[in-house]
C-alpha positions in Angstrom: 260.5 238.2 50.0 263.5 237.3 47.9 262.9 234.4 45.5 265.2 232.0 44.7 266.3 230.6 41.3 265.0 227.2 42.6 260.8 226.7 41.9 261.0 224.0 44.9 262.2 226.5 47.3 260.2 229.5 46.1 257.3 226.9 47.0 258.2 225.7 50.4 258.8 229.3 51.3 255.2 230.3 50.2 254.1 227.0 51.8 255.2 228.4 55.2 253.9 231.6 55.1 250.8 230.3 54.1 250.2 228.7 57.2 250.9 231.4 59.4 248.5 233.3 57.4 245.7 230.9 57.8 246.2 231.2 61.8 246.4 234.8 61.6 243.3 235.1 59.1 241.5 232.7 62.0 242.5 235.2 64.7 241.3 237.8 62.9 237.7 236.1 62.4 238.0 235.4 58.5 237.9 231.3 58.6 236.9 232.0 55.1 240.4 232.7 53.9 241.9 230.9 56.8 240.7 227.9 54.8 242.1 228.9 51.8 245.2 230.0 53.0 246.0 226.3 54.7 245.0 224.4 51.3 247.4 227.2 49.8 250.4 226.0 52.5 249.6 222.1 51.3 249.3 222.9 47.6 252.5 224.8 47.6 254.5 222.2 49.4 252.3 219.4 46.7 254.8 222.1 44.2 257.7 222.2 45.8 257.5 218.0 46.3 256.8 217.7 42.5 259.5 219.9 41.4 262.2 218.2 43.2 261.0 214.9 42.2 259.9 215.9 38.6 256.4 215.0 39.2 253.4 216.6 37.1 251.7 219.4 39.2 249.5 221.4 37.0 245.5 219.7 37.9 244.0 219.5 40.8 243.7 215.5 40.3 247.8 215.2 40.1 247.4 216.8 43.9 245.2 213.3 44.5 248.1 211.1 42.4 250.9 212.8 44.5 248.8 212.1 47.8 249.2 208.3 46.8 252.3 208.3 45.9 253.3 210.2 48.8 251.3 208.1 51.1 253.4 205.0 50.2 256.3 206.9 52.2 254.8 206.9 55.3 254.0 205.1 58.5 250.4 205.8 58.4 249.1 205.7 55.1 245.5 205.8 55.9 245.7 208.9 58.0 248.0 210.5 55.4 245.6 210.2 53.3 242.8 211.4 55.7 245.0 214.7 56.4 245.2 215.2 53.1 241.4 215.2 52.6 240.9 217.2 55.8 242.6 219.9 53.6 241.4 219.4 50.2 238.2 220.2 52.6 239.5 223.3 53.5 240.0 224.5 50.0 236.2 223.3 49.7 234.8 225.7 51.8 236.9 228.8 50.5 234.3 228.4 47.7 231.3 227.5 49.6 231.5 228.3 53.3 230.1 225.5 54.9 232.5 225.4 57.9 232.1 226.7 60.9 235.3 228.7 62.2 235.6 226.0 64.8 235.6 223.2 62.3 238.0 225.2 60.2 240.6 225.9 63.5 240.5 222.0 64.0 241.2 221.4 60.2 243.6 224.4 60.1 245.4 221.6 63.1 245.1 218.6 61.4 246.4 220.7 58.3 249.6 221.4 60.4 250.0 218.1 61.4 250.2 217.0 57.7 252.9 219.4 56.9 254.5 217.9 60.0 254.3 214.6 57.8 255.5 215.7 54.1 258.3 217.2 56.5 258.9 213.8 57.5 258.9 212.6 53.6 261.1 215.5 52.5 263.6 214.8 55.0 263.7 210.7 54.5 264.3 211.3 50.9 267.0 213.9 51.1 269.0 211.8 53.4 268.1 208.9 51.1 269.1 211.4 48.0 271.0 214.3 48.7 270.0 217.1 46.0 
């Protein structure tokens, strides 16, 4: 991977591979780090959101003070916010294993389906605001 002079981009491009990873770690029967590796696809594209809109990024409370900000941009707040959790979950049970790999395959979805959202965002505000 080549890296880019721009942190934002760097982070979206880790954010991507990320969740390929987590469905290849899933097919591969470690849900363990499947989990991770989808809270590691939101948490990168959290970092490439903040950098381009000069938002603190450094705790893992600024992820919950992003979510709401964040949330305010879309349709659905409520199951933004929900998504969100579902993978804030995920990153949970990397630590603690308390999913079953079925539960983590259906969070791994709702995980994409997020993305699918802060896509959304990201492309409202950079027709609103061209970089």
């Amino acid at each position: 991977m080549t890296f880019s002079d721009n942190p934002a981009d760097n982070h979206m491009h880790i954010s991507r591979r990320f969740i390929r990873q987590a469905d290849e770690e899933l097919a591969n029967g470690a849900h363990i780090q499947a989990s991770e590796k989808a809270w590691g696809a939101v948490a990168h594209y959290f970092k490439a959101i903040a950098a381009r809109r000069d938002w603190r990024q450094t705790r893992h409370r600024d992820y919950y003070t992003n979510m709401e900000l964040l949330g305010e941009e879309t349709a659905d707040k409520e199951e933004f916010r929900r998504f969100f959790m579902v993978a804030d979950g995920l990153h949970a049970n990397f630590y603690n294993d308390y999913m079953s790999a079925e539960q983590v395959s259906e969070s791994i979805e709702d995980t994409k389906k997020f993305i699918d959202m802060l896509d959304d965002i990201e492309a409202e505000a950079t027709e609103t605001h061209p970089r």
